[in-house]
BARODREN-10222 format. One record per residue (C-alpha): residue in one letter; x, z, y. Coordinates in pm, whole numbers, plus 32768, in hexadecimal, padded with zeros to 4 digits. Layout:
REM residues N
aXZY/...
END
This chain:
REM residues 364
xAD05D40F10CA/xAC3ED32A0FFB/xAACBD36B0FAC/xA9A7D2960F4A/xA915D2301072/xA793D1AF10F5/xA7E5D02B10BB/xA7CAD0200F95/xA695D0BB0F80/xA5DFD02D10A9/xA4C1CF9B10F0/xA459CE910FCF/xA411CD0C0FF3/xA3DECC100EF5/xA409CA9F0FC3/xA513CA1C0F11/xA505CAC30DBA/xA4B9C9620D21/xA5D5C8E70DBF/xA6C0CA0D0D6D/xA64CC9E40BEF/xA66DC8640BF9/xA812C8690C87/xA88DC9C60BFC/xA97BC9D10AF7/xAA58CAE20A80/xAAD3CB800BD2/xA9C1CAB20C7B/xA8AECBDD0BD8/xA76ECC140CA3/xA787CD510D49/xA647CE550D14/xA53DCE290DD9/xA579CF430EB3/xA6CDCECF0EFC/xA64CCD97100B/xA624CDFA115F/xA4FFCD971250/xA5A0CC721332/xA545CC1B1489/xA41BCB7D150A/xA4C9CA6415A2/xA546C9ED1449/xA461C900133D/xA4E0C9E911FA/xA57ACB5411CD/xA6A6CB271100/xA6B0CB5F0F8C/xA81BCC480F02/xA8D4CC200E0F/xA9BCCCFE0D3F/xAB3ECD070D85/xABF6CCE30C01/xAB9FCE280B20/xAB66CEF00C5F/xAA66CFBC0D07/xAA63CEF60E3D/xA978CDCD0EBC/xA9BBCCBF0FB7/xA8EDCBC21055/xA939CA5B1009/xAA1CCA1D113C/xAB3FCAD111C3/xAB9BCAC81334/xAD19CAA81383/xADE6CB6C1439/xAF0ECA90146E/xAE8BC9CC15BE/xAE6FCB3B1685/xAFB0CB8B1776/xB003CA011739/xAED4C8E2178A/xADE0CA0F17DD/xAE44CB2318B7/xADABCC6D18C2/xAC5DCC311967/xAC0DCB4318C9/xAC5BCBCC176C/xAB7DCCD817B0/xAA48CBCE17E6/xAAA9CB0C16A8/xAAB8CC5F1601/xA987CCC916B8/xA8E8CB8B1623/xA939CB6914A4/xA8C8CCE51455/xA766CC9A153B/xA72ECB51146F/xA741CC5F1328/xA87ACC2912C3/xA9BECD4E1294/xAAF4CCF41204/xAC3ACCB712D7/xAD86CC221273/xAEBCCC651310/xB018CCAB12F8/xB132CDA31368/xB1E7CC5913CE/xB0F4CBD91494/xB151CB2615A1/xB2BFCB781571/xB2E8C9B115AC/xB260C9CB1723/xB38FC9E91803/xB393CB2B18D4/xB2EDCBEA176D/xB374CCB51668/xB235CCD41563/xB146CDBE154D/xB07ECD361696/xAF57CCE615A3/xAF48CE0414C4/xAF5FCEBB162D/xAE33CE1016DC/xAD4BCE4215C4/xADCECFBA15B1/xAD2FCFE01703/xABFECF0616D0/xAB9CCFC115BF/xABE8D10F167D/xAB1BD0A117A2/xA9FDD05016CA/xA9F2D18415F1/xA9B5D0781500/xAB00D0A813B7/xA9E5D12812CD/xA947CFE112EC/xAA76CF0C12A1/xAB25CE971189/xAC7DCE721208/xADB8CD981162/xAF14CDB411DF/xB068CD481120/xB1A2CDD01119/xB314CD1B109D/xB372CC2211BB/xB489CC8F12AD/xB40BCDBA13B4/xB527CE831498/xB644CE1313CA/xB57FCE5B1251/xB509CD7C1168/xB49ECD6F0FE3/xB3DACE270EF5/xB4DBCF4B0ECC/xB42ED09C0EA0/xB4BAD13B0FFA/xB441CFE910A1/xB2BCD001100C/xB2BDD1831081/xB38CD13711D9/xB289CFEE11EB/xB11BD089118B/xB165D1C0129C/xB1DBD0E513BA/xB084CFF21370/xAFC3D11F1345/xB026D19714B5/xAFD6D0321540/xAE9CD012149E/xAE48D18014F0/xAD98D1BA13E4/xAE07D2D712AD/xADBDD1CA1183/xADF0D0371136/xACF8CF7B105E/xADBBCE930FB7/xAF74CE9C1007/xAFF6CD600F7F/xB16ACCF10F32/xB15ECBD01036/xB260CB4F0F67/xB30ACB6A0E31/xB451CC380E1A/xB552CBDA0CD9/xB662CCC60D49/xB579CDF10CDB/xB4BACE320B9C/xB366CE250BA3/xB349CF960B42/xB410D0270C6A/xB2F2CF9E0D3E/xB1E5CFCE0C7F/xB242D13E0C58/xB298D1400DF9/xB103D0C40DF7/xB08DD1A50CF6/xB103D2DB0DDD/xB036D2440F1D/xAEF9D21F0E31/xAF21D3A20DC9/xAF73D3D40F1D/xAE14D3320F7F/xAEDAD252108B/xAE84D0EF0FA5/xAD54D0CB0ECF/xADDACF870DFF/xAF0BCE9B0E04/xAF38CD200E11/xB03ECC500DFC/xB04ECACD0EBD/xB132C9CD0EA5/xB180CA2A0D26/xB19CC9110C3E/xB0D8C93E0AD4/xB200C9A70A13/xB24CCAB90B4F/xB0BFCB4B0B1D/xB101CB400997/xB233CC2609C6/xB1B5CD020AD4/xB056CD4609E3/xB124CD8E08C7/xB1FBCE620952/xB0F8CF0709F9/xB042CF480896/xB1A6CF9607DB/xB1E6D0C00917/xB055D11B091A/xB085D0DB0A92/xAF8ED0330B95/xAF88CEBA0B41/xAF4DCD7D0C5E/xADBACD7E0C84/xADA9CC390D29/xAE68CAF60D81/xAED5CA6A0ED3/xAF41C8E40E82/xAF35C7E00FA5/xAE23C7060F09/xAD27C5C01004/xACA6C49B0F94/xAE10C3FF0FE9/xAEF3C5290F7C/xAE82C5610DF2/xAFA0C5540CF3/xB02FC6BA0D6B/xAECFC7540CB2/xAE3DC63D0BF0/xAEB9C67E0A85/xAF72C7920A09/xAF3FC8590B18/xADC4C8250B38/xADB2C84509A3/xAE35C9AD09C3/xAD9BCA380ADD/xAC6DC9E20A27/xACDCCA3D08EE/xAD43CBB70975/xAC13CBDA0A7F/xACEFCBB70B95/xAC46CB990D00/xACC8CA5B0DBC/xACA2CA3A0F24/xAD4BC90B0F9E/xAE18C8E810D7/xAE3CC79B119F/xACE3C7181150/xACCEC63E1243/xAE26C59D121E/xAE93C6421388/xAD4BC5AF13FD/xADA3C43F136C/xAC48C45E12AC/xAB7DC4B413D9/xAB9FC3461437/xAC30C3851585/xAD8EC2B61558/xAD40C15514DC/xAE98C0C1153D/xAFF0C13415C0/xAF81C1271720/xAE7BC26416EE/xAF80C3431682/xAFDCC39017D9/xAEA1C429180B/xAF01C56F1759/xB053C6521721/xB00EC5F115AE/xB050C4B115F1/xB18AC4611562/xB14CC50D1413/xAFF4C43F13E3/xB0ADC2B613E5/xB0FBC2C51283/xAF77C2CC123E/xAF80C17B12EA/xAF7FC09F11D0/xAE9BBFCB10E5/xAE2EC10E103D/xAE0DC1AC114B/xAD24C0BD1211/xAC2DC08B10BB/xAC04C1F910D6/xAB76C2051228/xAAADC0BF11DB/xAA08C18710B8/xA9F8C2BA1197/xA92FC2011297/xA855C13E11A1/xA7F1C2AE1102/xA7DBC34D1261/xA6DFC24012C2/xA5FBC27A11BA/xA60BC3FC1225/xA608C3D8137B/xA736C4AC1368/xA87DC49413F3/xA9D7C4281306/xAA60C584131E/xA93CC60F1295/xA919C51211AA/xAAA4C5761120/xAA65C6D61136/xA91DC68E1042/xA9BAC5A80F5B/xAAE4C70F0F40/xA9ADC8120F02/xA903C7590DD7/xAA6DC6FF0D4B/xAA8DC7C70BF9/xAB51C8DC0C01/xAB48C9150D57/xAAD3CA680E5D/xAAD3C9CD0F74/xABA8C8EC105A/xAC58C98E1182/xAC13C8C512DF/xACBFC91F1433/xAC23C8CE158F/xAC79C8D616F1/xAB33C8C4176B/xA9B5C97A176B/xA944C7D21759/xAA38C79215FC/xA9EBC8D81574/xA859C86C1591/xA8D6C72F14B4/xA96DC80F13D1/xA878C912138F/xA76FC7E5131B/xA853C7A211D1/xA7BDC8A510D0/xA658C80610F9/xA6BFC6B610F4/xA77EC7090FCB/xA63DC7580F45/xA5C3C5DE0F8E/xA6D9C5140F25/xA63BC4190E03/xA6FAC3BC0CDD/xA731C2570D7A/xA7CEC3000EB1/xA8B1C3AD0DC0/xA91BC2750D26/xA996C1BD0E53/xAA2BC2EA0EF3/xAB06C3050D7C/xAB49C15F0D8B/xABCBC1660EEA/xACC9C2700EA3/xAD28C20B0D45/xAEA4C1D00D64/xAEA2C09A0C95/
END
């Protein structure tokens, strides 16, 4: 069951208030004081939180994701990338029942099941904030259907081994049943203490609309935060009316493929790279005009930093307004020490590094 637990009242730092005050908005509120852990000594900054829509929970500003382990990363060495992120001071962990149902030889689950046991063999689930989704097609279910969240949250429960989930999203959204069927299906797993709040990625603006009013109408649990595919290339699926009313209604928004499926990090410059990864083939329609003046201006601004692209991407995600945090995959211990650099160069990025990032990616 559910109970307040010691992170969020650990021990204090204040590093990055100024930067946390400077880039939150609405869901982007500075967590308390006491709600920043102490990070590791091989880091330059401990991370600064920040709060998660109308909710009592705080995240730092970068999520690690879940969807490379049992796929690009096997066991092993998911356990030193985990090992990694939470040592450089950081805690929260996307995944997804479905993950890494794609891989041939898999059903799903292979992620949610390798963090269950890292987390087990750590002692370390108190520590964690911990994001898994529900909705895409596991053992022959699929949907948003009340029987599917219940049947869903116990069989991701029992992989993660763990009695409660941070934040269950809708992976996707569901038009063959009402909103209130699965909001009530949630509400019963937040009594239950099995979920502590609900999210909801993929939705359009006019899908969040409905799902918060019906959520207010029934006086059940509403969507707390936002998970919308949103990089420096990807931008009209939250820029707008989305954007406007996750803002609008304090919604958290953590954003998934931050990197463009590692487009942004600068490693595939033409069509010959994309051999170099299984991602390949999904990363040649970055390969454009666009697509090049991005990295240009990602390399310009990394230069000045002495950073590297992906960091620079992940950055220019943080300080966006409206945003938590970006979510950012790797397959390595080296990429994840890229990574982990992001929230204190966000804290460095000038307004004329702003600018060119925003020119480059403008889509006219």
């Amino acid at each position: 069951m559910y109970t307040r637990r010691t992170f969020l009242t650990s021990t204090a730092v204040a590093a990055l208030t100024t930067f946390l005050v400077g880039c939150s908005r609405s869901s982007n509120e500075e967590a308390p004081a006491g709600a920043t852990p102490a990070s590791s000594s091989a880091d330059p900054a401990p991370i600064g939180k920040r709060r998660v829509g109308r909710s009592d929970i705080f995240i730092s500003p970068l999520v690690l994701g879940g969807n490379v382990f049992g796929w690009t990363a096997d066991r092993d060495r998911s356990f030193e990338i985990l090992d990694r992120f939470v040592d450089a001071g950081f805690e929260t962990i996307d995944t997804a029942d479905a993950y890494s149902s794609w891989v041939p030889g898999n059903r799903g689950g292979e992620s949610e099941t390798i963090i269950g046991e890292w987390m087990r063999s750590r002692g370390n689930r108190d520590r964690i904030i911990l994001i898994t989704k529900l909705g895409s097609e596991m053992d022959g279910h699929k949907g948003l259907s009340a029987a599917n969240v219940q049947r869903a949250a116990e069989a991701s429960l029992k992989r993660l081994q763990t009695d409660y989930i941070d934040i269950y999203f809708s992976h996707f959204p569901d038009p063959s049943v009402p909103h209130e069927e699965t909001l009530a299906a949630y509400q019963k797993l937040i009594e239950a203490g099995k979920v502590r709040i609900i999210g909801a990625s993929n939705f359009s603006a006019e899908q969040v609309r409905d799902a918060l009013d019906a959520s207010a109408q029934n006086d059940l649990p509403r969507y707390e935060i936002l998970q919308p595919r949103y990089n420096l290339y990807d931008r009209d699926g939250f820029d707008g009316p989305l954007r406007e009313l996750a803002k609008a209604e304090e919604l958290g928004v953590i954003t998934y493929s931050s990197l463009a499926s590692g487009f942004l990090t600068g490693k595939y410059r033409s069509e010959a790279d994309l051999s170099q990864s299984q991602r390949g083939g999904g990363i040649k329609r970055y390969l454009n005009e666009r697509g090049l003046r991005i990295l240009a201006a990602l390399d310009e601004v990394a230069a000045r930093h002495n950073a590297a692209p992906a960091d620079v991407a992940l950055a220019w995600v943080i300080v966006n307004d409206g945003i938590t945090a970006p979510i950012a995959s790797a397959t390595s211990v080296e990429q994840l020490n890229e990574l982990v650099r992001a929230p204190t160069l966000a804290s460095k990025l000038t307004k004329e590094d702003i600018e060119l990032l925003e020119q480059a990616s403008a889509l006219a």
